[in-house]
C-alpha positions, 0 to 999 in steps of 0.5 A: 506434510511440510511445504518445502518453501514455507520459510521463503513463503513467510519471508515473503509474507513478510516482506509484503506486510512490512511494505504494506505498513510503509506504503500506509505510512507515506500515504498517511503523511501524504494525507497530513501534507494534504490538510496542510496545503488545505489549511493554507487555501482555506488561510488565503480565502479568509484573507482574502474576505477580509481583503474585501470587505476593508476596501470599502474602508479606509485602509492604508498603504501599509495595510495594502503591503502588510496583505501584500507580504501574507499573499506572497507568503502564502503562494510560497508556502502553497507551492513547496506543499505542491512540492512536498506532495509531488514528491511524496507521490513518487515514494508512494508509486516506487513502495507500491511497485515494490509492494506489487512485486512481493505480493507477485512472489508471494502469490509464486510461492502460494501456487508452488505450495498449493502445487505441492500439496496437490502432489502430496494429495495425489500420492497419497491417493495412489498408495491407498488406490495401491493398497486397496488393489494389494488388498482385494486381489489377496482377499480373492486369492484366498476365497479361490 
């Protein structure tokens, strides 16, 4: 027996893998945007060692202002990342709506197929439940 739906149910089958794979993609961006940012705080606490220990020498004002300009950069760098990532959040919460809505209407369809089949099922038991009876009855009939 065919599931009259079973086009629309592959299409949704589908669907929710296809949004399944961009959902990964974004979250493995997400994951590079994230190493990125962790970079830029591990190059702002390397610095910022070696900031203190060339105070305790002799250092001169365009030292001071050379750490000065790669701080600067740095929280710079830091926030567009926040950004980046902020934004690659809101992608990830919209594909992930979208992915929880095909996965309902594939589930929708997975039910009226399972339904389906139950119905199926219980026809074909009545036609044989019929059968018997037909059977039996002319079985008894011919022994009367």
């Amino acid at each position: 027996m065919k599931f009259r739906f079973e086009t629309l149910l592959k299409v949704h089958k589908n669907r929710e893998n296809l949004l399944q794979k961009q959902l990964g993609d974004i979250l493995a961006h997400k994951q590079k945007q994230q190493n990125r940012q962790d970079l830029l705080k591990d190059a702002r606490n390397n610095e910022i060692k070696q900031v203190n220990q060339r105070m305790t020498q002799n250092t001169t004002i365009d030292t001071h202002f050379l750490y000065d300009m790669f701080f600067e950069g740095n929280y710079l760098q830091n926030n567009r990342q926040k950004k980046i990532i902020s934004e690659i959040d809101t992608r990830a919460e919209a594909k992930r709506e979208e992915l929880v809505e095909a996965s309902r209407k594939r589930r929708t369809m997975e039910i009226l197929k399972d339904r389906d089949l139950e119905q199926y099922r219980s026809k074909l038991a009545k036609m044989e439940t019929e059968s018997m009876d037909e059977i039996a009855s002319n079985h008894w009939s011919l022994n009367s």
